[in-house]
C-alpha positions in Angstrom: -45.0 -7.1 18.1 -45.4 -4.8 14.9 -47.7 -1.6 15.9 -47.4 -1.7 19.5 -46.4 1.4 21.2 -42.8 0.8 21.9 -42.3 -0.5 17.6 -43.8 2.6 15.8 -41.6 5.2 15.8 -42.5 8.9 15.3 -40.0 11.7 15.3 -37.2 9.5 16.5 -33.9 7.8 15.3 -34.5 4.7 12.8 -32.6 1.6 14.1 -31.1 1.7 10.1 -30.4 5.5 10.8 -28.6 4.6 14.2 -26.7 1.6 12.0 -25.4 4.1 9.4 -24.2 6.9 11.3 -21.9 3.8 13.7 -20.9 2.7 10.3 -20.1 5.7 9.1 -18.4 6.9 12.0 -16.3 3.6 12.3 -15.2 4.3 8.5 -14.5 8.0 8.6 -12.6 7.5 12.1 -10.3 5.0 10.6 -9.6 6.7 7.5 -8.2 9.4 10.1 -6.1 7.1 11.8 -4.5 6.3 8.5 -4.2 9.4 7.2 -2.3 10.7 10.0 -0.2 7.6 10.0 0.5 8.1 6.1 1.3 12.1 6.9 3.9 10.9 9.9 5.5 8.4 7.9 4.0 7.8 4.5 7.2 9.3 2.3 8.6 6.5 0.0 12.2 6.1 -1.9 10.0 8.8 -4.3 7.3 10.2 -5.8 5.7 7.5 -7.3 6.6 4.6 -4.4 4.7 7.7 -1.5 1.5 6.9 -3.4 1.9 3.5 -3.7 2.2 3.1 0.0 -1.2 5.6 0.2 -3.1 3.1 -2.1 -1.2 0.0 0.3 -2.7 1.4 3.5 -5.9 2.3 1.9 -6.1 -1.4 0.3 -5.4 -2.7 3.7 -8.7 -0.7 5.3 -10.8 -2.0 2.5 -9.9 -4.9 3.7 -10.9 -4.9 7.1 -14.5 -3.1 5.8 -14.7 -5.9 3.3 -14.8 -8.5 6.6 -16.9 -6.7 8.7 -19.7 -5.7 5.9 -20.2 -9.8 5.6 -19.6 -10.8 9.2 -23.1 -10.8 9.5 -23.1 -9.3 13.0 -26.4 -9.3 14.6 -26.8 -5.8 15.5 -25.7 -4.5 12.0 -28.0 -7.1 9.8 -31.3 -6.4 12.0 -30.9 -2.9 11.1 -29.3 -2.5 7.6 -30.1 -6.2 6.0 -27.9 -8.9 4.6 -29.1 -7.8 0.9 -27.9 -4.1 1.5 -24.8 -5.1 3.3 -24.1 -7.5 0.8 -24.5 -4.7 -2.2 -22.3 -2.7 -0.5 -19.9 -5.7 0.0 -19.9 -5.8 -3.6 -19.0 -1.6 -4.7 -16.4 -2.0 -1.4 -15.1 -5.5 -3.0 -14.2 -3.8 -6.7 -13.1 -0.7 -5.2 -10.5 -3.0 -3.6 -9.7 -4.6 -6.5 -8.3 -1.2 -8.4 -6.8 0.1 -5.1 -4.7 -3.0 -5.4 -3.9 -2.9 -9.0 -2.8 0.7 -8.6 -1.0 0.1 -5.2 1.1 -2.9 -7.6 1.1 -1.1 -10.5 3.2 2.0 -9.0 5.4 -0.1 -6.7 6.6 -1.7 -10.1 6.6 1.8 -11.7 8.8 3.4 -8.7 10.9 0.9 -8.3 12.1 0.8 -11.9 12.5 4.8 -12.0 14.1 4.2 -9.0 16.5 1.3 -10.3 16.4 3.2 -13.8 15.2 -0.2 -15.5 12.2 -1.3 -17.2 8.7 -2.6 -15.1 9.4 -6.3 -16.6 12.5 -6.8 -14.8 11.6 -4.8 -12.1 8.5 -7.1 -11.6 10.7 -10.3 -12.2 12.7 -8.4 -9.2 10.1 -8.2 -6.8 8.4 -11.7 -7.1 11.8 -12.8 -5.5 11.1 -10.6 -2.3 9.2 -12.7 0.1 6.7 -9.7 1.1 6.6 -8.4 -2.0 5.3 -12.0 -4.1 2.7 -12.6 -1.3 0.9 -9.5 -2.2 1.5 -10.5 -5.7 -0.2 -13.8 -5.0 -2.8 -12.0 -2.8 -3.4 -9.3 -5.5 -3.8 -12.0 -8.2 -6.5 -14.5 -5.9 -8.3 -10.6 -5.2 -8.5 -10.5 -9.5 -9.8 -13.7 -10.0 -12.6 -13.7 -7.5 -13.4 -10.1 -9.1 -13.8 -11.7 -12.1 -16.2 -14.3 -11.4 -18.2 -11.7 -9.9 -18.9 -9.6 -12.5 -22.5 -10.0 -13.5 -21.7 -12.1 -16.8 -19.9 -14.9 -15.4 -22.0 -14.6 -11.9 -25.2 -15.4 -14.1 -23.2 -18.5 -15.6 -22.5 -19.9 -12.5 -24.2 -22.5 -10.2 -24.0 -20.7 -6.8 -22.5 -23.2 -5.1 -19.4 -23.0 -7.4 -19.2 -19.3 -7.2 -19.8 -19.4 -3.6 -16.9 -21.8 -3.6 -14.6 -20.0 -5.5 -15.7 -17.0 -3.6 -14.0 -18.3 -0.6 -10.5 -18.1 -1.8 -11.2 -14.7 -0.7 -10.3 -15.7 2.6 -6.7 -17.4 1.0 -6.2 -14.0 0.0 -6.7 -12.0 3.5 -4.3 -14.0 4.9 -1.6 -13.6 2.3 -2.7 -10.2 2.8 -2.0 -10.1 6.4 1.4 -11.8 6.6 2.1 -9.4 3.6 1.5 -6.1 6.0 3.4 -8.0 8.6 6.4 -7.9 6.8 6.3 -4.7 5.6 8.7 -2.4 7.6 7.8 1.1 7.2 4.4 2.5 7.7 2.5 -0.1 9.0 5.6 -0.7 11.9 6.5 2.9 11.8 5.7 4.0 15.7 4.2 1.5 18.7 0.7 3.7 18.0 0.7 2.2 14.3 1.6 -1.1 15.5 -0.6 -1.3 17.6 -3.5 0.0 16.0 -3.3 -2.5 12.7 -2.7 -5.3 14.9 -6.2 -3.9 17.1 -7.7 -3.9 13.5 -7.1 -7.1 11.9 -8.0 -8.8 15.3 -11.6 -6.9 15.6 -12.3 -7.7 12.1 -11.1 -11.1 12.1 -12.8 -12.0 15.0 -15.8 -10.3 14.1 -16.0 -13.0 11.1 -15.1 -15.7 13.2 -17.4 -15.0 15.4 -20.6 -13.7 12.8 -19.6 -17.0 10.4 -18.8 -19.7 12.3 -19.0 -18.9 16.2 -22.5 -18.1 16.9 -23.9 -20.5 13.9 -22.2 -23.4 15.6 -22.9 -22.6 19.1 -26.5 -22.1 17.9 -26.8 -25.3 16.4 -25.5 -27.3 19.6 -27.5 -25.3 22.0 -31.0 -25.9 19.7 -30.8 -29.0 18.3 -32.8 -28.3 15.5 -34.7 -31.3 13.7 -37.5 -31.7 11.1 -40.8 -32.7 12.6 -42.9 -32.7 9.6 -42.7 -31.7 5.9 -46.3 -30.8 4.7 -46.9 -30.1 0.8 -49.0 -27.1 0.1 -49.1 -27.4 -3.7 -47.5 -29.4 -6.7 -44.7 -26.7 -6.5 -44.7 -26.0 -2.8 -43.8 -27.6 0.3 -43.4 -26.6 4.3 -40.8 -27.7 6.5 -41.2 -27.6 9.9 -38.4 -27.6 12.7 -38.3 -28.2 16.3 -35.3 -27.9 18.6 -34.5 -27.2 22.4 -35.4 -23.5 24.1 -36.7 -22.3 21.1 -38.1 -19.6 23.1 -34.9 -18.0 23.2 -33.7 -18.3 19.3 -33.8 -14.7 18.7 -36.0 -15.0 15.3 -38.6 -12.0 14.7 -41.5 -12.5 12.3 -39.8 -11.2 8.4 -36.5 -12.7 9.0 -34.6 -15.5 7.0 -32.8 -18.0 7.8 -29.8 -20.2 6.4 -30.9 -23.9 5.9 -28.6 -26.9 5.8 -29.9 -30.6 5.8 -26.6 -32.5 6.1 -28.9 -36.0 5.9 -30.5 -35.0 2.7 -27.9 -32.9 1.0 -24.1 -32.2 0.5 -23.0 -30.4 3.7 -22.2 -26.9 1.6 -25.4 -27.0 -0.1 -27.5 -24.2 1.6 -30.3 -21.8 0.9 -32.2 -18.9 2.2 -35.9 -19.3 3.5 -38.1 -16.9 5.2 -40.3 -17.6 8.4 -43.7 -18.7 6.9 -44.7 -18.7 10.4 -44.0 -16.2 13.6 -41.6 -17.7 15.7 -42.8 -18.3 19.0 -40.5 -20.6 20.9 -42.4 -23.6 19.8 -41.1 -24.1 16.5 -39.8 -22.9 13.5 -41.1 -22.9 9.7 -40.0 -22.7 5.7 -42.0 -22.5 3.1 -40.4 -23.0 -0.5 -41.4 -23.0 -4.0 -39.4 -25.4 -6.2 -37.7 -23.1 -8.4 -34.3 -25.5 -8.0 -33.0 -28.7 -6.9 -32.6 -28.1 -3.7 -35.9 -26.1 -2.8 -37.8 -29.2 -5.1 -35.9 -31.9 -3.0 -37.4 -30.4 0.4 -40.5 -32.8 0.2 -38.3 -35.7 0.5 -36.3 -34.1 4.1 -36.4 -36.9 5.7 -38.5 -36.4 9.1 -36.5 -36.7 11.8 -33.5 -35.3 10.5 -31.2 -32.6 11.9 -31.5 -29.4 10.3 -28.5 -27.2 10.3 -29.6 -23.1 11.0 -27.7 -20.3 10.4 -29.4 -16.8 11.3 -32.2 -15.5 11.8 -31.1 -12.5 9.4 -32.8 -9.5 7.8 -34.3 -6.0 8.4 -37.6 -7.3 6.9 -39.5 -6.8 10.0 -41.6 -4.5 12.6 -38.4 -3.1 14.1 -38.6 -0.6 11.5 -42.0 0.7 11.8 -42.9 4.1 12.0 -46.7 4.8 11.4 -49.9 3.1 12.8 -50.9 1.8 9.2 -49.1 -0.7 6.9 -49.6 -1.6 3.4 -47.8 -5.3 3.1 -46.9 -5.9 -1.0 -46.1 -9.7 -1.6 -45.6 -11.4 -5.2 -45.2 -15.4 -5.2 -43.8 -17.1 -2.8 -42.5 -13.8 -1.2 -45.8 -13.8 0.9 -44.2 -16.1 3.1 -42.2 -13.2 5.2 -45.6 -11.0 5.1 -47.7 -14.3 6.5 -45.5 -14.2 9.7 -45.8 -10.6 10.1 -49.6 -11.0 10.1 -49.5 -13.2 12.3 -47.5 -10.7 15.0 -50.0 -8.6 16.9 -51.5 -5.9 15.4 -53.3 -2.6 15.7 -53.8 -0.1 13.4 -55.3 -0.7 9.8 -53.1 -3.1 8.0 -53.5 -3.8 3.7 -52.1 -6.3 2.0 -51.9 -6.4 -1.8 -50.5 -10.5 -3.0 -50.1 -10.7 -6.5 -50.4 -14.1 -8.3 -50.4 -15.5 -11.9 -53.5 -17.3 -10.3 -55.9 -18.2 -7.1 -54.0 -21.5 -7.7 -50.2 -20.1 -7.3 -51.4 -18.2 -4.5 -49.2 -20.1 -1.5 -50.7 -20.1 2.2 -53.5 -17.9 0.7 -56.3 -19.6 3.4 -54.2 -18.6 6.3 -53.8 -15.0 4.6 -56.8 -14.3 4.5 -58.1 -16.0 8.0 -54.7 -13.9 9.8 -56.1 -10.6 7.6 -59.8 -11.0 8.9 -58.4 -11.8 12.3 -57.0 -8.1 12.2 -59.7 -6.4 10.9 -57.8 -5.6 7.6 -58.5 -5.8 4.0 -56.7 -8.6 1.4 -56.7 -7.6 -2.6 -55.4 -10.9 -4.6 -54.2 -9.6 -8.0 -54.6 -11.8 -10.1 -53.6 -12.1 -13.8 -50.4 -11.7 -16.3 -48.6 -8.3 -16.0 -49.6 -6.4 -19.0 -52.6 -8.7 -19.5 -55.0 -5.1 -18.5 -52.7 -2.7 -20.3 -52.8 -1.2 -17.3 -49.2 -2.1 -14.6 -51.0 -4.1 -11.7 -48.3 -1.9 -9.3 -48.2 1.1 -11.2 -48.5 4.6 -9.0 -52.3 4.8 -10.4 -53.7 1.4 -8.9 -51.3 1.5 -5.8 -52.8 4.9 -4.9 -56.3 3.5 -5.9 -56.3 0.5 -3.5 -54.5 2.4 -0.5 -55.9 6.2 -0.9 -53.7 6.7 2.1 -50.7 4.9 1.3 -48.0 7.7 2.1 -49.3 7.8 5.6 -48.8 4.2 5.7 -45.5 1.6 6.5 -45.2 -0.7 3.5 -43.4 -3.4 3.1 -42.6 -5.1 -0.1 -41.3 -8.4 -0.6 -41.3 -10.4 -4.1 -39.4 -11.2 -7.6 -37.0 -8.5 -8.3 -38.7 -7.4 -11.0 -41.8 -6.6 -8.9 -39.9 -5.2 -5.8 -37.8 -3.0 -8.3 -41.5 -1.9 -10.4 -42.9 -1.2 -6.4 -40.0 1.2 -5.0 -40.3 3.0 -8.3 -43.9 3.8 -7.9 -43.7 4.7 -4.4 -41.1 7.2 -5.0 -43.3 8.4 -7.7 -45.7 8.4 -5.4 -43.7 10.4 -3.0 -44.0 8.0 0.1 -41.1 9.2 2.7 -38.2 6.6 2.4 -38.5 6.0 6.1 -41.6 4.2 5.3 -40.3 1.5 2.7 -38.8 -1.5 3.5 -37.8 -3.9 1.7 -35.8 -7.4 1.5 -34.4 -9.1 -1.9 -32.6 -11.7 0.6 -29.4 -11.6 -1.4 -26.6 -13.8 -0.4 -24.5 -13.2 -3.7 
């Protein structure tokens, strides 16, 4: 429920607080562990080959950080959010990437001072040692996938093709792997080493297995999910509603997204992210989707009937966060759906919510807006109108502060394009609204 008692919190820990400091505490732990483990026996053939090996262990951490930041583990995603997790995924991810170029780049550099020969031969020298080319061969699948990420080719690519190539990611963290295993100095240097990189990989490996493909699929064959009905609410728009077994216990809260798969409709890898355009409550589950793509356009013709494939819920987009009676709810588009499943959450305290629409027409599941607002006692404003049309920005600090006097004693949550979700957090930081209060979602998978 999003203002009850036990949901607003005053003067206490934030669940995203509580997430950080574990997070951070998990990193700066392990960066101890191998710290020491580099001081006790970290010294190479020289030099240049004892700071290789500091990059190598390092490389090898980033690793494990790299699987657990998209694991999507319950606990962490309720409280942080896929789309910050996923961000950070992406700084940890290139970071990696020059950790392992320097980590090759001065093994081939110390081992042709070492050998007094140049870094061509030397690298000719070391493909023929078996550990030594699969961290080659790890090093260069860890380049490519960089590469496709950077934001010019990312913007080029279907996301099913970079999601595809994406995955070789996982090629990589297993050449990785049997790469460590083979190497015979620090990372076997004392039982306490051993042991605690074999404790490692095994946490974060099977914290992927079981984020990824455990508790989707065990999920999946305890609901039973299928489509019931598939109701158009525009030209553009469509709802899909899903039925399944003990729904009661699918642990969705009003906000979150889920991943959708329709294996009888579409290809088996093609899957997007939906909100909740409706409050879970053990009865049923429901998307709502503008056609801004294939697949979102093709979800009129779901056939009813069919099984639906659900992976989640995910998110941080909901009352779990709250922290003051009053909330100001911001929604452009189609990102009204989350908001429409908060509404419909009990609620006390006065609640706003600003939707902003090209047009009354565009403006998706506006009837049961406004009936869920009115229901509560709050106030709607539809904004209406091209941005720039008044001369005057419709989410600028000036009108946000005129339609909500109160606003930095309020919660708000924003959800829309990111142009608008970027063009809100700036205004409420010029409008100095605590960042406890904000919360946002961009639902980023990529």
């Amino acid at each position: 429920m999003m203002a009850t008692s036990d949901t607003v919190r005053t003067g206490t820990v934030l669940p995203v607080d509580a997430a950080r400091w574990a997070m951070w505490t998990f990193v700066i732990a392990n960066v101890a562990v191998v710290e020491g483990l580099f001081l006790s026996a970290g010294e190479g053939k020289n030099d240049v080959l004892t700071v290789a090996k500091w990059f190598g262990l390092h490389a090898a951490l980033l690793l494990m950080f790299q699987l657990l930041l998209v694991a999507r583990l319950p606990w962490l995603d309720r409280r942080i959010g896929m789309d910050r997790l996923t961000v950070w995924h992406r700084w940890v991810g290139f970071t990696l990437l020059w950790t392992i170029l320097t980590h090759a780049t001065l093994v081939v550099l110390g081992y042709a001072t070492l050998d007094d020969t140049s870094m061509g031969k030397t690298f000719v020298a070391l493909s023929g040692v078996p550990a030594s080319l699969l961290g080659m061969l790890a090093a260069s699948v860890i380049v490519v996938v960089a590469a496709i990420s950077t934001r010019a080719v990312r913007r080029r690519l279907p996301y099913e093709v970079w999601h595809g190539l994406h995955l070789l990611l996982y090629v990589a963290l297993g050449l990785s792997f049997v790469h460590q295993l083979q190497e015979t100095t620090t990372f076997t240097s004392s039982a306490f080493a051993e042991a605690y990189w074999w404790c490692l990989w095994l946490f974060a490996f099977g914290a992927l297995l079981t984020g990824r493909i455990a508790l989707p699929l065990w999920r999946n064959a305890y609901h039973q999910f299928r489509v019931v009905n598939v109701v158009p609410e525009s030209l553009n728009v469509v709802s899909v509603y899903v039925s399944g077994r003990h729904l009661d216990k699918f642990p969705a809260r009003a906000g979150q997204f889920c991943i959708w798969r329709f294996p009888g409709h579409n290809n088996w890898w093609v899957a997007n992210p939906f909100s909740l355009s409706a409050a879970p409550g053990g009865q049923g589950l429901r998307l709502t989707a503008k056609a801004v793509g294939g697949t979102s356009a093709g979800l009129r013709n779901v056939p009813v009937g069919s099984r639906a494939f659900v992976e989640g819920p995910y998110g941080a987009f909901t009352s779990l966060h709250r922290t003051r009676p009053g909330a100001l709810l911001i929604a452009g588009g189609v990102g009204i759906t989350p908001v429409r499943a908060m509404l419909e959450e009990q609620l006390t305290g006065d609640v706003v919510v600003l939707y902003r629409v090209r047009s009354e027409a565009d403006a998706v599941l506006l009837n049961e807006v406004r009936h869920l607002v009115g229901l509560r006692g709050g106030r709607l404003h539809l904004i209406t109108g091209r941005t720039g049309e008044s001369g005057v920005p419709p989410f600028g600090p000036g009108n946000l502060h005129q339609l909500v006097p109160d606003i930095t004693d309020r919660d708000v949550y924003v959800c829309g394009p990111p142009a608008m979700t970027t063009a809100v957090l700036s205004a409420l930081r010029d409008l100095r609204v605590p960042t406890r209060q904000v919360h946002s979602e961009r639902f980023g998978l990529a």
